[in-house]
C-alpha positions in Angstrom: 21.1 19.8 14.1 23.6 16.9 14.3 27.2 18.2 15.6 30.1 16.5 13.4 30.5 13.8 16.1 27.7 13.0 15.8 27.4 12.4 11.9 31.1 10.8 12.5 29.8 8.2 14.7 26.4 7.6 12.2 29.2 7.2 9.3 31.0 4.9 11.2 28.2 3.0 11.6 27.0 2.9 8.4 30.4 1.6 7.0 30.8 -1.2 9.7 27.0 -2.4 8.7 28.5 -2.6 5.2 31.7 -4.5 5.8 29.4 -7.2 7.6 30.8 -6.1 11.4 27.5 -5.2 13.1 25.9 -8.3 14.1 22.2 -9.3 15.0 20.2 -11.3 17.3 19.9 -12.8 13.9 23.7 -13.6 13.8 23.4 -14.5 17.3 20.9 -17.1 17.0 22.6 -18.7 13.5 25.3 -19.3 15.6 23.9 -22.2 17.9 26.8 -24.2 18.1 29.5 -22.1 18.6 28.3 -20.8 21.8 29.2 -21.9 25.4 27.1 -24.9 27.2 26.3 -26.6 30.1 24.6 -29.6 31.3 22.2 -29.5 34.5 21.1 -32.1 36.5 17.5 -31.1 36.3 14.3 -31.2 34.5 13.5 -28.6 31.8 10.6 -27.4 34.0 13.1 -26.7 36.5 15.7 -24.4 34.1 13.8 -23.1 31.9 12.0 -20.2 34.2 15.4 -20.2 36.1 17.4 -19.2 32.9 14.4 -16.4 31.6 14.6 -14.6 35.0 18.6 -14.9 35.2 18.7 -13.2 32.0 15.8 -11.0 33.5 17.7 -9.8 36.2 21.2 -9.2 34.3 20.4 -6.0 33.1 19.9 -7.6 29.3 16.5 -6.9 27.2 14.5 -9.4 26.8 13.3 -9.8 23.1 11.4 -13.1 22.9 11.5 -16.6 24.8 10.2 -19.7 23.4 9.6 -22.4 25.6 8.4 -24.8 23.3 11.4 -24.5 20.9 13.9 -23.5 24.0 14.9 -20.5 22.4 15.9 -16.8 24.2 16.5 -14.0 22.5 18.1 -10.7 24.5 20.2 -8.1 24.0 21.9 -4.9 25.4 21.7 -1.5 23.5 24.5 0.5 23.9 26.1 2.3 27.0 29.0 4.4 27.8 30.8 1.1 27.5 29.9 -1.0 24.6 28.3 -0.5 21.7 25.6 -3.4 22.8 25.6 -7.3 22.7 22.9 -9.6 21.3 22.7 -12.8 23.0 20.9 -16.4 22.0 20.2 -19.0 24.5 19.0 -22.3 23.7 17.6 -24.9 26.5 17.3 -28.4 25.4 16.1 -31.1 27.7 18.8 -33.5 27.3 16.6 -37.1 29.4 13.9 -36.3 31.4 16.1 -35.4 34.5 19.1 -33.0 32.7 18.8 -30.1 30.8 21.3 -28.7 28.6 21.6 -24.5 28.0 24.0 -23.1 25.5 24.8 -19.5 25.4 25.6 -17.3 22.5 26.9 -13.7 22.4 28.2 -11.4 20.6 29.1 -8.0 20.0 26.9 -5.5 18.1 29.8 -3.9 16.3 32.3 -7.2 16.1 35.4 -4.6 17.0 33.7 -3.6 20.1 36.6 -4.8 22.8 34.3 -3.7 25.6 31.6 -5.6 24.7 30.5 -7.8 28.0 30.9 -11.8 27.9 27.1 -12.7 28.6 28.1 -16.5 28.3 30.0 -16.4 31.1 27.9 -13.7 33.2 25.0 -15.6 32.2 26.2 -19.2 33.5 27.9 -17.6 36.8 24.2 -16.6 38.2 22.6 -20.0 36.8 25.5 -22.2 38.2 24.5 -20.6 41.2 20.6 -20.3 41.2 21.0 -24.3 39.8 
């Protein structure tokens, strides 16, 4: 039997997926383009398996990766913290030699002020690993 917490927080949640405030790995990867990006000085060969075990290793879930289209799909459920985050990465070979990788993320519930910045996270580790 649910306590009335509990039906609070699923009535919550119902309302905010009704005014359009929950987004989706969906509304994450419609928004390529508005993310942050970064150019490397290195093949696609090279960044590609460096950016899928970054995001491996960061504690996100890895949904899907596409390495012919350069697309990453991830996400976070929820913790005692943040209601989740779903994050898009996109890795486009730029010339042969550089390799550009745009981050998306954003907030399950778009109110959620703890919600982690994966875009930055994300490009701290592969500023590094690059």
């Amino acid at each position: 039997m649910m306590t009335r917490a509990a039906i609070g927080v699923v009535l919550i949640l119902l309302a905010a997926s009704q005014s359009g405030c929950v987004t989706t790995l969906e509304d994450a990867q419609t928004a390529k383009g508005s993310g942050t990006s970064r150019t490397y000085r290195k093949p696609y060969d090279v960044v590609w398996p460096v950016v899928v075990e970054s995001i491996k290793s960061s504690g996100l879930n890895l949904v899907s990766a596409d390495r012919e289209t350069g697309r990453i799909l991830a996400r976070r459920p929820p913790t005692m913290a943040s209601w989740g985050e779903s994050v898009a990465i996109f890795v486009d070979e730029s010339e042969k030699t550089t390799t550009r990788v745009e981050i998306v993320s954003k907030a399950t519930w778009s109110v959620n002020m703890t919600a982690a910045n994966w875009e930055r996270r994300l490009f701290e580790v592969l500023d590094k690993r690059l």
